[in-house]
MIVEXZA-356165 format. One record per residue: residue in one letter; x negated, y, z negated of N, C-alpha, C in turn. Coordinates in Angstrom, 3 decimals, always signed. Example, Ala and Ser with C-alpha at 12.3 -4.5 7.8 and 13.67 -1.06 7.14 Angstrom:
! MIVEXZA-356165
PT  resn       npx       npy       npz      capx      capy      capz       cpx       cpy       cpz
PT     a   -13.190    -5.690    -7.800   -12.300    -4.500    -7.800   -13.200    -3.300    -7.800
PT     s   -12.850    -2.250    -7.080   -13.670    -1.060    -7.140   -12.900    +0.030    -7.870
This chain:
! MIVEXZA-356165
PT  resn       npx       npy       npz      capx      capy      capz       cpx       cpy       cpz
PT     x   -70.502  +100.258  -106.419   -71.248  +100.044  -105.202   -72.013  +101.318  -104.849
PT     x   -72.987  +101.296  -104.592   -74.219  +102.302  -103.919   -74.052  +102.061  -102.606
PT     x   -74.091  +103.645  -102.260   -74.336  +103.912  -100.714   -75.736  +103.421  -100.092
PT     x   -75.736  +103.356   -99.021   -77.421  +103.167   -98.183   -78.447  +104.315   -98.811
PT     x   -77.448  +105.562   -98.958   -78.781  +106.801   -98.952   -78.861  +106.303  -100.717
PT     x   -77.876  +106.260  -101.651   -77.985  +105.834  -102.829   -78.853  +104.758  -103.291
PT     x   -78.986  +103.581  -102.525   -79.725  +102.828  -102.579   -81.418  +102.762  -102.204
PT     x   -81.439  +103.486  -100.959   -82.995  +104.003  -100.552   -83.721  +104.597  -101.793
PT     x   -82.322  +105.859  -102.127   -83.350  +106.800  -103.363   -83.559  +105.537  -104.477
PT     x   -83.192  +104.998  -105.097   -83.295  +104.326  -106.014   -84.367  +103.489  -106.025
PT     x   -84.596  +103.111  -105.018   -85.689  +102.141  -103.959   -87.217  +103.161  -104.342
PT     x   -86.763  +104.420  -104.310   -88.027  +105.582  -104.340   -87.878  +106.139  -105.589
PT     x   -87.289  +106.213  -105.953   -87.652  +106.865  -107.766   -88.647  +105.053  -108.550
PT     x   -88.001  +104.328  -108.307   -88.444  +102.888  -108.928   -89.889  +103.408  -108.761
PT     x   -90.424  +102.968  -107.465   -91.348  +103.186  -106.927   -92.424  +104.174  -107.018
PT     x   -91.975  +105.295  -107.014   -92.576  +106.410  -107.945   -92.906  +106.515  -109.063
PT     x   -91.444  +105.616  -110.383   -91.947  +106.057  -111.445   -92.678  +104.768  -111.856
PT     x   -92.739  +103.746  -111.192   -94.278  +102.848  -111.485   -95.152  +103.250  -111.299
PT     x   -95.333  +104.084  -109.708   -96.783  +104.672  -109.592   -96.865  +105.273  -110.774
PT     x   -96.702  +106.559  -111.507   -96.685  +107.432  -112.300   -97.140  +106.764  -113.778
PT     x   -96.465  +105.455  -114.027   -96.552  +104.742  -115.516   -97.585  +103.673  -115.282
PT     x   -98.039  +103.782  -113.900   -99.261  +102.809  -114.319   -99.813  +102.946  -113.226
PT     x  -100.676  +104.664  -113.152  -101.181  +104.505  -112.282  -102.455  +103.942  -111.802
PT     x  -102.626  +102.997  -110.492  -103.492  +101.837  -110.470  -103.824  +102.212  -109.001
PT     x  -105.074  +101.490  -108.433  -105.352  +101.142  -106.724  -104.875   +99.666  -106.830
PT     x  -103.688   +98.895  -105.848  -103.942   +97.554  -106.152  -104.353   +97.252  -105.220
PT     x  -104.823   +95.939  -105.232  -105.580   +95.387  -104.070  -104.264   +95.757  -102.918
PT     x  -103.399   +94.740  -102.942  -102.023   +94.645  -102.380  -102.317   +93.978  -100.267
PT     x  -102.407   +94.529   -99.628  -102.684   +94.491   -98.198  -104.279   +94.605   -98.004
PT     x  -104.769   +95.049   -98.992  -106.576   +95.099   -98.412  -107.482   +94.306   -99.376
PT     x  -107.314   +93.196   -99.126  -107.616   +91.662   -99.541  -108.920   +91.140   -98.645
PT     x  -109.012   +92.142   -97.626  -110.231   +91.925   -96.336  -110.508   +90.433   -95.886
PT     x  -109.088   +89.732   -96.102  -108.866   +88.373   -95.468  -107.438   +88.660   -94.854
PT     x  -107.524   +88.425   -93.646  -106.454   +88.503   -92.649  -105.414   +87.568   -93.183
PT     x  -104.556   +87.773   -93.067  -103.123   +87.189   -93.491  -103.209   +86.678   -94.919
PT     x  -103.622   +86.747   -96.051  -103.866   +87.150   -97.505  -103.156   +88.394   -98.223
PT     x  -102.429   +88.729   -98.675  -101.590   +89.959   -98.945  -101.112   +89.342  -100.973
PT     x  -101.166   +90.565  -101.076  -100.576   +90.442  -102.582   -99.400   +91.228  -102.607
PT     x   -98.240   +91.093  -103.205   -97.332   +91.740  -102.989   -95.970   +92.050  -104.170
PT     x   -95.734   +93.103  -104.400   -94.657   +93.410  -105.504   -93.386   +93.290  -104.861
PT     x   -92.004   +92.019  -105.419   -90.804   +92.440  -104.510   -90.097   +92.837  -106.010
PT     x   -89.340   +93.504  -105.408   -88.214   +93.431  -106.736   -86.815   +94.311  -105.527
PT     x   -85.784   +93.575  -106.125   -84.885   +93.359  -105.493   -83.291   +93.642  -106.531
PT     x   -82.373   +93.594  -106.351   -81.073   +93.648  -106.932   -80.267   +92.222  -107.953
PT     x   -81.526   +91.375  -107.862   -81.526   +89.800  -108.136   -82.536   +89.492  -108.940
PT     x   -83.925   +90.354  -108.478   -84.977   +89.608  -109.519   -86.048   +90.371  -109.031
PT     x   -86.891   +90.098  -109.402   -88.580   +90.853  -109.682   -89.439   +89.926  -109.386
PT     x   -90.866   +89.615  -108.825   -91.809   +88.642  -108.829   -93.189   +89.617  -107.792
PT     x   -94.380   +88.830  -108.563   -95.501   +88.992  -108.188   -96.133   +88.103  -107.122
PT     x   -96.513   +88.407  -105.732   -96.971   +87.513  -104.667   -97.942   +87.136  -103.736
PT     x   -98.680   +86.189  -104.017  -100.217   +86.762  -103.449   -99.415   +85.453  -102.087
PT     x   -99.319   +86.323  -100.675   -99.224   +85.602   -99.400   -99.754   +84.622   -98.352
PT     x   -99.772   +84.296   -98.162  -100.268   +83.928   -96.720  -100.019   +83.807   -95.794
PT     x   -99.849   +84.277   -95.085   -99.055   +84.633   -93.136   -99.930   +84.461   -92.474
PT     x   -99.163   +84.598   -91.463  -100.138   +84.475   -89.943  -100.493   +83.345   -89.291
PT     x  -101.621   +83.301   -88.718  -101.999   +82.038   -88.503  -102.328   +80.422   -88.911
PT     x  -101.155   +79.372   -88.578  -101.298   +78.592   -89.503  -102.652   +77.894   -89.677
PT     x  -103.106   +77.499   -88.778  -104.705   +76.966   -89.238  -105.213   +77.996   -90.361
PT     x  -105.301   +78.954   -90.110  -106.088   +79.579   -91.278  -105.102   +79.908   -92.337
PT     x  -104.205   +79.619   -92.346  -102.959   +79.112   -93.418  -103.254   +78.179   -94.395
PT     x  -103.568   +77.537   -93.507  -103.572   +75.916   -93.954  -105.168   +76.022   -94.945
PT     x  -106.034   +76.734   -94.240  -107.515   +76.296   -94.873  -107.265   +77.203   -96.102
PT     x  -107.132   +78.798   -95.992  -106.224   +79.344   -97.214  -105.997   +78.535   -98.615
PT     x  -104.894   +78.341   -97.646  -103.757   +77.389   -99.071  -104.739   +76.135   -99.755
PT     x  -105.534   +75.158   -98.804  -105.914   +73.935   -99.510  -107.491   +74.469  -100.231
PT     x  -107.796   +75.915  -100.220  -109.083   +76.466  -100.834  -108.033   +77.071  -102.179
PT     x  -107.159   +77.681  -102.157  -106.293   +78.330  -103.427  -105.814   +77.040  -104.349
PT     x  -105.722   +75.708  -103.585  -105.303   +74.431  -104.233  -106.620   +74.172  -105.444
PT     x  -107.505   +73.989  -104.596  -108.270   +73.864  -105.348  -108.647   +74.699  -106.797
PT     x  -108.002   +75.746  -106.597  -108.503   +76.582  -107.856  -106.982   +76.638  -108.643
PT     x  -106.157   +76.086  -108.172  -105.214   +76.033  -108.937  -104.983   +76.076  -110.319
PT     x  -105.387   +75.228  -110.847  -105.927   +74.845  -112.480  -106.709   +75.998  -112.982
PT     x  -107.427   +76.567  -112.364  -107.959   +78.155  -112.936  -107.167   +78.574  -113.412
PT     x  -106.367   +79.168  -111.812  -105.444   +80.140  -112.218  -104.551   +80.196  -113.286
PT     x  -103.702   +78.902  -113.171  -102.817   +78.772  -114.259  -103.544   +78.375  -115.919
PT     x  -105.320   +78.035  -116.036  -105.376   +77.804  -117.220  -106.025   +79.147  -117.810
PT     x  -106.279   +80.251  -117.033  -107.234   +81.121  -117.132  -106.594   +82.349  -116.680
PT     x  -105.631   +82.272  -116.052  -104.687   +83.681  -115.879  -103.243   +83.630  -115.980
PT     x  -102.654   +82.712  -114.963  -101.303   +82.927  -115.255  -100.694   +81.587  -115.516
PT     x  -100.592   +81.023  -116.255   -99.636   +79.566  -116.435   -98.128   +79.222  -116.292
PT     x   -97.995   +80.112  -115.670   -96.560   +80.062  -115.198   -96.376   +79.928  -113.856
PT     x   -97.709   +80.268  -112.921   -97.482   +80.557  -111.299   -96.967   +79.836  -110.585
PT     x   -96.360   +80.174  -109.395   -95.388   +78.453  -109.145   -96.665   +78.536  -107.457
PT     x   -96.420   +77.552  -106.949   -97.275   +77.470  -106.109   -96.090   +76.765  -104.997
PT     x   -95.882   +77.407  -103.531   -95.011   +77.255  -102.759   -95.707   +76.702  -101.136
PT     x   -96.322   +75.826  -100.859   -96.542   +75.347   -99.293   -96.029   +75.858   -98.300
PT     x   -94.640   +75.804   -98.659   -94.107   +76.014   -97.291   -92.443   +77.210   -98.200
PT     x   -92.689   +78.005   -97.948   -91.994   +79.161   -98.439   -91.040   +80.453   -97.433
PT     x   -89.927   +80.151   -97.210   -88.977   +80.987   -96.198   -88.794   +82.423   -96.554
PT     x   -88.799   +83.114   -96.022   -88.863   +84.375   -96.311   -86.744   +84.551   -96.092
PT     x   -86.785   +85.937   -96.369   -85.128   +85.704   -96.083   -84.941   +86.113   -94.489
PT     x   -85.672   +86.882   -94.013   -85.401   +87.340   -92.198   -85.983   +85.604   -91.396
PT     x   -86.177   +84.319   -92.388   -86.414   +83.416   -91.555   -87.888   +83.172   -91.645
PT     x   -88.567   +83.924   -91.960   -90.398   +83.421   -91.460   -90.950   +82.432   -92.366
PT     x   -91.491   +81.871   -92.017   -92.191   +80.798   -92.737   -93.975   +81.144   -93.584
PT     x   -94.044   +81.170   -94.874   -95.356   +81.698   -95.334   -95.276   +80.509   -96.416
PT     x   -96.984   +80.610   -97.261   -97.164   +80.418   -98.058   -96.995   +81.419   -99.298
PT     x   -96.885   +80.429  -100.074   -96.497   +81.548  -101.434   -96.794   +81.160  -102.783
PT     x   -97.804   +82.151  -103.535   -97.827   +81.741  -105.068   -97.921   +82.825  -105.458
PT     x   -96.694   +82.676  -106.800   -95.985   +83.893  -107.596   -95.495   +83.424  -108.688
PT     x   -95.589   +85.052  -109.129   -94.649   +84.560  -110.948   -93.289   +85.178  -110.667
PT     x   -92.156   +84.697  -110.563   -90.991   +85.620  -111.353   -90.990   +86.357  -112.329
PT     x   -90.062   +87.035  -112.495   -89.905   +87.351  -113.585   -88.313   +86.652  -114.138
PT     x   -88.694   +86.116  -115.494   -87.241   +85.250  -115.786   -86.338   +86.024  -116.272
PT     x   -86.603   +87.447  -116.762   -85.076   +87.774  -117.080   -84.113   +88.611  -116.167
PT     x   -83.278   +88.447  -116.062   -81.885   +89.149  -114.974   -82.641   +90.612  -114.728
PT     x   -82.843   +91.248  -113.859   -83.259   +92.622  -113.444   -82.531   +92.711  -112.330
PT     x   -82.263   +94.276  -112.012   -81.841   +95.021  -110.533   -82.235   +96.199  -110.516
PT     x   -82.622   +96.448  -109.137   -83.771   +97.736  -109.052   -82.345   +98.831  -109.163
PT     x   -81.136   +98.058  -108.975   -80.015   +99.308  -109.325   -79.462   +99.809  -110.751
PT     x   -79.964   +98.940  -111.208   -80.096   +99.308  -113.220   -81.280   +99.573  -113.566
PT     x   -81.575  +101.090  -113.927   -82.680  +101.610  -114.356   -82.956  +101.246  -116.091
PT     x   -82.248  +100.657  -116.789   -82.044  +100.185  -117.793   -83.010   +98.863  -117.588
PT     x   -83.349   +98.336  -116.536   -84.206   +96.743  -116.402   -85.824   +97.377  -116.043
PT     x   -86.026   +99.223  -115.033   -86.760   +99.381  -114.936   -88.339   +98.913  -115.420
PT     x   -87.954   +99.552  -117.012   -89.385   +99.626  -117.764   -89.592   +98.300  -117.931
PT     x   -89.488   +97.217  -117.980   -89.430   +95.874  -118.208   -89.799   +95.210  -116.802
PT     x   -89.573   +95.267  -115.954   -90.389   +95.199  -114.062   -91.598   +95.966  -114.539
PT     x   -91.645   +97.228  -114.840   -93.024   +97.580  -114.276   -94.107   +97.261  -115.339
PT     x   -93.691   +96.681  -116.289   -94.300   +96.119  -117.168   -95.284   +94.741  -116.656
PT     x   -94.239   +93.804  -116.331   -94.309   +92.428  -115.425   -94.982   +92.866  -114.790
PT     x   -94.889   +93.484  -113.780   -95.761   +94.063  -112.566   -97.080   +94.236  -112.732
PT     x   -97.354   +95.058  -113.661   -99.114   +95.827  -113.970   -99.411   +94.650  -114.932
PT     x   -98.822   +94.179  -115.695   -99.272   +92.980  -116.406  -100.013   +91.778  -115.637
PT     x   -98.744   +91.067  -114.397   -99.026   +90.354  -113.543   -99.976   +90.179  -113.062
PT     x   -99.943   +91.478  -112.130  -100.922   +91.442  -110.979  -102.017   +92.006  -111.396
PT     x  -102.464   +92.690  -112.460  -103.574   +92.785  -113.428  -104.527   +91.254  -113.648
PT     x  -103.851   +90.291  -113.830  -104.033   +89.155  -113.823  -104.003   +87.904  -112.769
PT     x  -103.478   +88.561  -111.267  -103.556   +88.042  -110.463  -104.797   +89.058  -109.698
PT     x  -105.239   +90.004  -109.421  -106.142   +90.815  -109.123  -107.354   +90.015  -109.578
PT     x  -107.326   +89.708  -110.724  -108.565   +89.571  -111.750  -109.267   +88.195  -111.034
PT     x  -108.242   +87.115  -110.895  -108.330   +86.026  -110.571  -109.157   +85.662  -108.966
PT     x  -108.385   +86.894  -108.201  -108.955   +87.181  -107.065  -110.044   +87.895  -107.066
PT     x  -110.799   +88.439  -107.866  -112.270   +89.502  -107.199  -112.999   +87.983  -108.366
PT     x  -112.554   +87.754  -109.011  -113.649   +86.343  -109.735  -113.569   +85.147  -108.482
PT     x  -113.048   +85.275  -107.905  -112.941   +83.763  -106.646  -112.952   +84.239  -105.159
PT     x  -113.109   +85.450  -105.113  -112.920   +85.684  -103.617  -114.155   +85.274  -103.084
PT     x  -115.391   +84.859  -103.661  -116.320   +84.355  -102.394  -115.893   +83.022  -102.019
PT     x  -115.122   +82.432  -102.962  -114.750   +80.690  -102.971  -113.425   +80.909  -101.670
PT     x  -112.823   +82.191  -101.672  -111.388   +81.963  -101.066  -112.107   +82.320   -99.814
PT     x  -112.669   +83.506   -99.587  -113.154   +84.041   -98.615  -114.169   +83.290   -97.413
PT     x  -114.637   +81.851   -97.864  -115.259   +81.202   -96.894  -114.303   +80.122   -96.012
């Protein structure tokens, strides 16, 4: 078992040594569409890539049924694995939209042994979820 302070650092070396092995600008939060977010979790359970949608549900809603539409892109032209989530719970309870890849094999950000293999997924991923987004953002963006 890891302490809190044990666990934070671990939380920050991860984090660091991705920046460092692939260093990138990602889009991530500056998507310049309000409640649109792309997002890296990785956790003690699993790893996954997440492009969001929060906030306001009307513009939730128009969001999600404009990303529907390009669905079939994405998955025939970038990622064919993406799962596509409507209505998606966060764990503190909130309610978002969500389309993401996992990652399928067992990882924990507390085994640095799974490290290089996340940040792999990661810059791979969202390399390919990035891509998908600056080719469609005038389609998402209206």
């Amino acid at each position: 078992m890891f302490s809190k302070e044990e666990r934070k650092r671990l939380r920050q070396d991860f984090w660091t040594s991705f920046g460092k092995s692939f260093p990138k600008k990602w889009i991530l939060y500056n998507t310049k569409i309000k409640g649109l977010v792309f997002k890296f979790h990785f956790d003690t359970k699993s790893a996954l890539v997440a492009l969001d949608l929060e906030g306001d549900l009307e513009k939730r809603i128009d969001h999600w049924e404009t990303l529907l539409t390009l669905k079939s892109i994405l998955q025939e032209n970038y990622l064919p694995n993406v799962i596509f989530e409507e209505i998606y719970h966060l764990e503190d309870g909130k309610e978002i939209s969500r389309i993401y890849l996992p990652l399928t094999q067992k990882v924990s950000i507390h085994n640095k042994n799974t490290w290089q293999d996340v940040m792999v997924f990661f810059y791979e991923t969202m390399i390919k979820f990035e891509a998908f987004f600056e080719d469609y953002r005038d389609i998402i963006t209206d």
